[in-house]
VOROTI-33083 format. One record per atom (N, C-alpha, C): x, y negated, z; residue in one letter. Coordinates in nm, 4 decimals, always signed. Atoms other than C-alpha are relative to their C-alpha. Layout:
N
+----------+----------+----------+---------+
|        u |        v |        w | residuo |
+----------+----------+----------+---------+
|        X |        Y |        Z |       A |
...
+----------+----------+----------+---------+
//
This chain:
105
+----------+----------+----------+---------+
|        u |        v |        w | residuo |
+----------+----------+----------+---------+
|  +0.1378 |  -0.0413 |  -0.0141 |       X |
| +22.6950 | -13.0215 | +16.2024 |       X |
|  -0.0529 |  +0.0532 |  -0.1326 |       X |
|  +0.0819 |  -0.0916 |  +0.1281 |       X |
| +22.4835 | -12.7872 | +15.9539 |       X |
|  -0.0646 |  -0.1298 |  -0.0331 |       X |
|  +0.0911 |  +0.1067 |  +0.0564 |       X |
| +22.2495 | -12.9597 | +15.7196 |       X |
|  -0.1534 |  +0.0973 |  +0.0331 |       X |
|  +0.1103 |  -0.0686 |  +0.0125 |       X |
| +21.8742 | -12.8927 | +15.8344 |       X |
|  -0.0794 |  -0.0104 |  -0.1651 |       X |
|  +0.1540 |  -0.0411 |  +0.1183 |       X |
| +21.5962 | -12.7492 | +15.5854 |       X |
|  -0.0870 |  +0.0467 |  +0.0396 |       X |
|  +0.1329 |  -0.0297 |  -0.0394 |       X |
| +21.2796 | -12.7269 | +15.5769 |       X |
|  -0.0941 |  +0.1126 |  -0.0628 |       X |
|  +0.0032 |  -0.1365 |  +0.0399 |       X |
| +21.1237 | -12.4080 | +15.5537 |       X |
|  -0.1963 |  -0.0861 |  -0.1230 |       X |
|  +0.0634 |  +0.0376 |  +0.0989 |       X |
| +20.8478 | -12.5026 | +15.2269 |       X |
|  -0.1792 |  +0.0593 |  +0.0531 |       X |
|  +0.1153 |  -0.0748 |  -0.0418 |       X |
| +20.5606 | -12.2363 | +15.3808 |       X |
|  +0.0867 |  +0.1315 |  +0.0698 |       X |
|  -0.0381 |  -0.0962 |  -0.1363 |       X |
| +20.5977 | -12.0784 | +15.7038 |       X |
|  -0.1307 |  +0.1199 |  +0.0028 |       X |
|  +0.1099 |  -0.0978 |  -0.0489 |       X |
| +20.3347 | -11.8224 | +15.6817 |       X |
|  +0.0390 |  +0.1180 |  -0.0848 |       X |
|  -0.0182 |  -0.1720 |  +0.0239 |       X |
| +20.3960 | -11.4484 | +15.6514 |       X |
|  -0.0426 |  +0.0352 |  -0.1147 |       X |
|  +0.0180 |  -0.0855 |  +0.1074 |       X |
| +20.1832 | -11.3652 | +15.3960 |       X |
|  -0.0968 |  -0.1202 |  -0.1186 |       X |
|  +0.0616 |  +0.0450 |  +0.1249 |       X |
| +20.0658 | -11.4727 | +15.0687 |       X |
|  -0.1731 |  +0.0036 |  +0.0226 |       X |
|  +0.1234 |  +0.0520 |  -0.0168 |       X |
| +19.7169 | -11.6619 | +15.0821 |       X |
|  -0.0749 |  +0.0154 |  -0.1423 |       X |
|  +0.0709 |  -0.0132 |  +0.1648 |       X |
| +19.4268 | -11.6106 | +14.8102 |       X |
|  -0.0938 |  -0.1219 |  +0.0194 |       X |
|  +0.1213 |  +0.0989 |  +0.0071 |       X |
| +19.1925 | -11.9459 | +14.7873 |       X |
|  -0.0652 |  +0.0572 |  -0.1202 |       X |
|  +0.1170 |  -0.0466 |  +0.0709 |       X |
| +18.8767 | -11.7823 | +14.6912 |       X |
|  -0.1046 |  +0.0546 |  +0.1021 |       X |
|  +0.1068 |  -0.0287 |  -0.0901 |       X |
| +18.5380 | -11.7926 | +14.8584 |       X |
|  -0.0922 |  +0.0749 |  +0.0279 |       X |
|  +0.0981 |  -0.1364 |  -0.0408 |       X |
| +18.3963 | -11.4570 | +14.9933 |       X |
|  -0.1209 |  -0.0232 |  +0.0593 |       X |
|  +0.1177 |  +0.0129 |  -0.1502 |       X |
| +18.0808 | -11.4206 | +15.1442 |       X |
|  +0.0709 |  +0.0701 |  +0.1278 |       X |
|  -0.0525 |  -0.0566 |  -0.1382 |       X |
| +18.1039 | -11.3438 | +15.5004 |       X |
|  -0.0560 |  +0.0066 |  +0.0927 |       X |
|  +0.0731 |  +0.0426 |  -0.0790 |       X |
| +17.9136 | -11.3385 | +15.7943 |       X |
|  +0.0904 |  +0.0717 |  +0.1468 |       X |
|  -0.0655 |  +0.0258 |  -0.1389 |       X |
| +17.9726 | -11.3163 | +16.1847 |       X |
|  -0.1262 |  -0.0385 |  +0.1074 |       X |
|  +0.0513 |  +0.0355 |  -0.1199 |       X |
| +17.8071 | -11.3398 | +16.5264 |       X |
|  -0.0054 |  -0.0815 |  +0.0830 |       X |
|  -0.0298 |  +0.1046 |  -0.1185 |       X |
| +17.7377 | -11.6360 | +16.7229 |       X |
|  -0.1272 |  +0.0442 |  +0.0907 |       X |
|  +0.1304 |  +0.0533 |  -0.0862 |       X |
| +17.5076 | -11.6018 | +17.0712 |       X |
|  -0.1077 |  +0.1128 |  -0.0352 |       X |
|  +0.0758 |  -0.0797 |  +0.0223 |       X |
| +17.3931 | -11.2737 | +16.9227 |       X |
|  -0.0910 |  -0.0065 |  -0.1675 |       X |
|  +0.0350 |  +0.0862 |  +0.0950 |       X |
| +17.2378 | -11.4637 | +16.5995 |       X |
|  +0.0934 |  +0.0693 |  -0.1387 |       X |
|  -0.0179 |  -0.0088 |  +0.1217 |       X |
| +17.3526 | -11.3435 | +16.2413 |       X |
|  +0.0942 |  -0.1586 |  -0.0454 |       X |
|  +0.0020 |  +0.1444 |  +0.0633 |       X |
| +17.5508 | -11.6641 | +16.0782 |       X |
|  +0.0891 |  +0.0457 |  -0.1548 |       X |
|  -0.0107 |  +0.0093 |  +0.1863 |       X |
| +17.6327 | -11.6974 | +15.6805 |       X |
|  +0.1243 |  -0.0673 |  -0.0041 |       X |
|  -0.0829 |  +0.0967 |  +0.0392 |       X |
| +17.9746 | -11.8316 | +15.5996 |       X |
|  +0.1068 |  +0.0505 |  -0.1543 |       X |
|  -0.0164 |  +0.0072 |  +0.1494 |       X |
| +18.1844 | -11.8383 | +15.3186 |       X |
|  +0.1760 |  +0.0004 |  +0.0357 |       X |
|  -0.1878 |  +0.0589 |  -0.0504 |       X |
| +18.6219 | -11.8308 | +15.3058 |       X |
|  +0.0283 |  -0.0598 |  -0.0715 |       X |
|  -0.0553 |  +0.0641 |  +0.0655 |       X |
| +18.7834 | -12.0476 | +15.2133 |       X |
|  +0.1589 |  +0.0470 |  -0.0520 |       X |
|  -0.0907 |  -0.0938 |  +0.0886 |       X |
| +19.1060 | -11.8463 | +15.1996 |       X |
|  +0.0086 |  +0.1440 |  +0.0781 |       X |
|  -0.0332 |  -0.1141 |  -0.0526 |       X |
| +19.2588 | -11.5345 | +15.2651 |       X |
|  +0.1096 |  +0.0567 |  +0.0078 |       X |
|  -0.1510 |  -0.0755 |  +0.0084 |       X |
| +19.5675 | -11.3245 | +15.3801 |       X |
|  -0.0232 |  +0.1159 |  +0.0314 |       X |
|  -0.0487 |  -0.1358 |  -0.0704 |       X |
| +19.7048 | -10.9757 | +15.5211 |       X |
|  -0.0502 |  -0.0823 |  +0.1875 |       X |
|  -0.0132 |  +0.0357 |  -0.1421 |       X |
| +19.7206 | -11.1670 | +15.8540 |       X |
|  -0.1565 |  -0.0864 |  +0.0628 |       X |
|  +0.1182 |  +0.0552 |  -0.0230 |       X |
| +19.3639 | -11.3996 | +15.8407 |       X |
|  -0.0482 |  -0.0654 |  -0.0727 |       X |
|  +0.0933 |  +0.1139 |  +0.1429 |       X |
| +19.1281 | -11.6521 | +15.6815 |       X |
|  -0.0363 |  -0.0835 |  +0.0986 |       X |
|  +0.0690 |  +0.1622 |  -0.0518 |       X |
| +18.9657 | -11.9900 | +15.7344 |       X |
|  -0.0917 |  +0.0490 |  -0.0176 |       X |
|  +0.1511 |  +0.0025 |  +0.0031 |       X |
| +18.5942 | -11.9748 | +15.7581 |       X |
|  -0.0817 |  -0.1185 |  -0.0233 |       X |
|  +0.0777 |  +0.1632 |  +0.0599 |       X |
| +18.3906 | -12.2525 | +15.6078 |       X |
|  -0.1604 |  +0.0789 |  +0.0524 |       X |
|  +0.1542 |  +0.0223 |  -0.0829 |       X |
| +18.0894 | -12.2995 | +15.8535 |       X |
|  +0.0247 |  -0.0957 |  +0.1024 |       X |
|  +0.0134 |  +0.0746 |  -0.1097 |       X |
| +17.9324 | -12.5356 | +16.0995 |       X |
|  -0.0795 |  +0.0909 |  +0.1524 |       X |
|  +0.0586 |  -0.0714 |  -0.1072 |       X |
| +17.9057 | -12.2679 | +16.3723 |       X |
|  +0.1021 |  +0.0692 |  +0.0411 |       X |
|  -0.1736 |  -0.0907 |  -0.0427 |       X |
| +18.2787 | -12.2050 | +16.4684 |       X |
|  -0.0258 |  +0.0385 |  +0.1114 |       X |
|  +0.0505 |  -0.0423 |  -0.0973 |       X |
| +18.3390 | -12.0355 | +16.7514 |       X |
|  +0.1188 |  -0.0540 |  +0.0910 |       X |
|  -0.1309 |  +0.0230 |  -0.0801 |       X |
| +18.5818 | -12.1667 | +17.0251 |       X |
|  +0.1425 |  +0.0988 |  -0.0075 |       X |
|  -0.1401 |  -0.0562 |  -0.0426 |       X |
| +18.9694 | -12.0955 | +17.0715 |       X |
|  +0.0097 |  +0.1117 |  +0.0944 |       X |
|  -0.0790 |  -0.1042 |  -0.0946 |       X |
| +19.0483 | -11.7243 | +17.1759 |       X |
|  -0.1163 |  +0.0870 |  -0.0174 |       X |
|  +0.1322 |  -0.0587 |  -0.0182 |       X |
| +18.7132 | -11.6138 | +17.0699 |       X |
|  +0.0068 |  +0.1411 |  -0.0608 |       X |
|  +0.0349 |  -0.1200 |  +0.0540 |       X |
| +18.7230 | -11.2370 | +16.9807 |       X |
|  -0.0925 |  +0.0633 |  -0.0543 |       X |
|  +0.0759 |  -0.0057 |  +0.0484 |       X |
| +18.4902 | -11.1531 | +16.7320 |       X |
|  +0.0692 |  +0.1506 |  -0.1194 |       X |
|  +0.0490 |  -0.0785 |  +0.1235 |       X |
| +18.3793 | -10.9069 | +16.4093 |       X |
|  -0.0189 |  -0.0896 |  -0.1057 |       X |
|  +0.0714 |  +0.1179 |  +0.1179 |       X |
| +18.3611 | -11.0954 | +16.0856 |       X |
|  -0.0321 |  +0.1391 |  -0.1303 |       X |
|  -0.0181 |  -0.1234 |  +0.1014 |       X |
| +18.2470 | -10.8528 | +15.7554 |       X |
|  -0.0153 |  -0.0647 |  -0.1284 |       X |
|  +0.0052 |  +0.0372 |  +0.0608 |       X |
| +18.3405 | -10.9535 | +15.4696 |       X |
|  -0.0155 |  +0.0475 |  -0.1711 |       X |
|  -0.0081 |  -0.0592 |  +0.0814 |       X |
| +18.2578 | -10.8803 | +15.1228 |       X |
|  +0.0865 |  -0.0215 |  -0.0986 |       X |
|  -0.0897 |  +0.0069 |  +0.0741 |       X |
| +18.5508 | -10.8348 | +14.8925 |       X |
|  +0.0298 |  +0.0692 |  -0.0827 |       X |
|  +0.0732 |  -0.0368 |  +0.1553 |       X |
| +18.5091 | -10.7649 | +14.5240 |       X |
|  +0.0189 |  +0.1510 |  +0.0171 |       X |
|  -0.0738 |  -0.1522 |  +0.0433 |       X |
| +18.7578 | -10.4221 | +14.5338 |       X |
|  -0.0586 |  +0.0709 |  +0.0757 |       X |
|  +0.0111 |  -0.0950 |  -0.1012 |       X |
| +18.5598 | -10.2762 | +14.8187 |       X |
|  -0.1736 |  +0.0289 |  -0.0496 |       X |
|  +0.1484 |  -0.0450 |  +0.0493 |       X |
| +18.2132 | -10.0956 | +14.7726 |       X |
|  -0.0766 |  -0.0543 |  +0.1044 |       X |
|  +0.0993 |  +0.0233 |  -0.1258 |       X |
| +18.0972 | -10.1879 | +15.1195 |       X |
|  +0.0929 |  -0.1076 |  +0.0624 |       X |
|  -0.0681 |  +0.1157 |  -0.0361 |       X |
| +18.1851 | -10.5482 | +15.3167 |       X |
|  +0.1046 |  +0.0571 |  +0.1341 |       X |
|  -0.0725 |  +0.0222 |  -0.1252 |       X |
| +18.4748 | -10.5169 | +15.5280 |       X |
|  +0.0113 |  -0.0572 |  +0.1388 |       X |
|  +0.0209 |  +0.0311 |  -0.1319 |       X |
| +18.4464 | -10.5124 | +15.8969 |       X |
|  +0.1666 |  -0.0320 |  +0.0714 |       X |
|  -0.1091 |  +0.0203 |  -0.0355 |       X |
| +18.7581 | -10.6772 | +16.0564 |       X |
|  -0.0310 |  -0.0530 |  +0.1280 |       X |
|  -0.0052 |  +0.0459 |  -0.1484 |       X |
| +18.8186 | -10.7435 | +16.4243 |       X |
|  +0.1014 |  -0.1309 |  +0.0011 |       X |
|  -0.0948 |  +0.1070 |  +0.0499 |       X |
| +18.9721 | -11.0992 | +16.4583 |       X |
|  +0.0160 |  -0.0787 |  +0.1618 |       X |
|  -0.0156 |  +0.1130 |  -0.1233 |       X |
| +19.0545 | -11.3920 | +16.7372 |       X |
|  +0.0301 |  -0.0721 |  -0.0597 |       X |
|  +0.0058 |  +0.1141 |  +0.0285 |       X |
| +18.9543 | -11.7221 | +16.6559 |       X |
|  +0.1272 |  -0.0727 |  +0.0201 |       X |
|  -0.1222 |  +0.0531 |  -0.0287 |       X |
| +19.3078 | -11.9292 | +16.6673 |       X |
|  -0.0207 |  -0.1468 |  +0.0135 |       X |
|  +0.0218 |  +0.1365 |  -0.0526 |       X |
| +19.1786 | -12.2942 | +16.5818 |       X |
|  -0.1245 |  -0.0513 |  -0.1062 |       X |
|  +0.1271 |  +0.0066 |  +0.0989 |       X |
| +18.8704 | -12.4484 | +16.4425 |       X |
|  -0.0070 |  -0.1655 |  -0.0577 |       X |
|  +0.0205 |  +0.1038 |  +0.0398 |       X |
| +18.7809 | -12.7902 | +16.3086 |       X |
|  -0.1379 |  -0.0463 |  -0.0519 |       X |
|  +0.1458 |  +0.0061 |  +0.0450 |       X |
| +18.4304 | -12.9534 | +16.1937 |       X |
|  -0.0260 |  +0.0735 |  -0.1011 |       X |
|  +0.0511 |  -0.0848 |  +0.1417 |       X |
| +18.4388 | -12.7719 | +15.8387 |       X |
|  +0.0167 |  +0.1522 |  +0.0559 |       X |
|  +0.0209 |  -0.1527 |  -0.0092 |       X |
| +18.4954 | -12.4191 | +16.0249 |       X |
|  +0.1073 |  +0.0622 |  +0.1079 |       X |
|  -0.0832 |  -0.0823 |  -0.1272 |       X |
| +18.7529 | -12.1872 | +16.1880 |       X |
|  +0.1118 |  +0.0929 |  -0.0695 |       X |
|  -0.1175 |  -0.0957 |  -0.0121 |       X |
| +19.0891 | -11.9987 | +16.1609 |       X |
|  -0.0274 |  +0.1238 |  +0.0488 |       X |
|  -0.0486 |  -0.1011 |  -0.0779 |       X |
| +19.1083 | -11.6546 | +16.2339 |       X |
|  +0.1091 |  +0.0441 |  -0.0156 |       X |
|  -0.0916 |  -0.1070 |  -0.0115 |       X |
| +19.3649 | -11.3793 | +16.3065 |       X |
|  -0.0405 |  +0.0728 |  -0.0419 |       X |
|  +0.0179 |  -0.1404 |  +0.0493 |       X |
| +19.3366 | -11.0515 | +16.1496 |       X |
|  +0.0557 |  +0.0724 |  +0.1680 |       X |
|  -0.0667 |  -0.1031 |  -0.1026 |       X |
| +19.3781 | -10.7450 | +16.4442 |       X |
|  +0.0520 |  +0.0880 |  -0.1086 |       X |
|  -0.0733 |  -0.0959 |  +0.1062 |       X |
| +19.4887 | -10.4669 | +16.2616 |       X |
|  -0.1084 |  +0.0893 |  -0.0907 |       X |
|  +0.0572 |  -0.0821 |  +0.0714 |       X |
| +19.3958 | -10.3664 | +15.9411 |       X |
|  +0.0096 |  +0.1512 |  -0.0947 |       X |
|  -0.0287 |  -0.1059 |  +0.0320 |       X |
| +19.2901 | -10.0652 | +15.7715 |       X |
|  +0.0295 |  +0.0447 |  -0.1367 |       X |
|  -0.0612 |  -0.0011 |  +0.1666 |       X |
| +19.4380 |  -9.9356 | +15.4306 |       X |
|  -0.1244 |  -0.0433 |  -0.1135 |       X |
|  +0.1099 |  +0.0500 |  +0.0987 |       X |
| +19.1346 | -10.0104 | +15.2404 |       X |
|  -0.0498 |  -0.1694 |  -0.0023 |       X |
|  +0.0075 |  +0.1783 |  -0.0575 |       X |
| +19.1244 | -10.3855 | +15.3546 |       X |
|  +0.1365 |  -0.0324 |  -0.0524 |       X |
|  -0.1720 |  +0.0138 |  +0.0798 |       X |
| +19.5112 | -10.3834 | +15.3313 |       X |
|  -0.0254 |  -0.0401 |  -0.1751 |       X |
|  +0.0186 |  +0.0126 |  +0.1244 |       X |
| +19.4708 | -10.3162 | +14.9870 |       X |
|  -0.0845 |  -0.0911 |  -0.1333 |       X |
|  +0.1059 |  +0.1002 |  +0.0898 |       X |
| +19.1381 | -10.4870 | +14.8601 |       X |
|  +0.0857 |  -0.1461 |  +0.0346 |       X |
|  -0.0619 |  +0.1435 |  -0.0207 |       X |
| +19.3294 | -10.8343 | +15.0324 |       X |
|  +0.1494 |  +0.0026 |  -0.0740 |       X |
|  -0.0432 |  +0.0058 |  +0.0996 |       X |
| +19.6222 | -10.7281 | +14.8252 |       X |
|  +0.0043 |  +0.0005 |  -0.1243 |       X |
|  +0.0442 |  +0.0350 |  +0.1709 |       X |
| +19.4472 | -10.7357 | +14.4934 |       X |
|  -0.0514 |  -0.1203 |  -0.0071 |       X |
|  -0.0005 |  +0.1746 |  -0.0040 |       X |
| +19.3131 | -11.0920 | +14.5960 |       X |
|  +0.1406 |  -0.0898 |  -0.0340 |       X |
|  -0.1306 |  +0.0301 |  +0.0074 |       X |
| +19.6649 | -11.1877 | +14.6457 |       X |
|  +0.0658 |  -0.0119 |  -0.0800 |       X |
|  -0.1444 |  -0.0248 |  +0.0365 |       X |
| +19.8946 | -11.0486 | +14.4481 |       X |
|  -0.1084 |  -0.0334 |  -0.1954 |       X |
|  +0.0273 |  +0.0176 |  +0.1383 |       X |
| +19.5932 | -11.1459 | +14.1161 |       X |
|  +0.0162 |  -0.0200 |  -0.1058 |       X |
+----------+----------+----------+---------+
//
């Protein structure tokens, strides 16, 4: 029998812990949140106004390299009392990029 290993960090892409402003739509309503991190693929959201599992949303976020806050299309994946997971849908080279100068800092 092989010897198992354990993979150290299973996630695709390199994460930036650093807290953007951000905001997002609940119920029609404006809400204020903040990230806690960030990738190519998604972010955590630090708020008490998550939105349920599967929830398809707009989040826009402002991120230093960009002149104007980035509008990203996302689906909520999993949330918890301090906030919410998203997904990234697909982004566009100017997002690409500004979340690779977070990153790669």
């Amino acid at each position: 029998m092989g010897e198992w290993k354990l993979a150290e960090n299973k996630r695709q892409f390199e994460r930036a812990y650093v807290p953007l402003k951000a905001r997002f739509d609940r119920d029609g309503a404006p809400v204020e949140c903040l990230t806690r991190d960030i990738s190519l693929g998604g972010a955590f959201m630090i708020t008490n106004a998550a939105l349920p599992y599967g929830t398809r949303m707009v989040i826009e976020i402002d991120i230093p390299a960009l002149d104007v806050p980035a509008r990203v299309e996302c689906t909520v994946r999993w949330s918890s009392a301090d906030g919410m997971g998203v997904q990234f849908h697909v982004l566009r080279a100017r997002e690409t990029w500004a979340i690779n100068q977070l990153t790669r800092g």
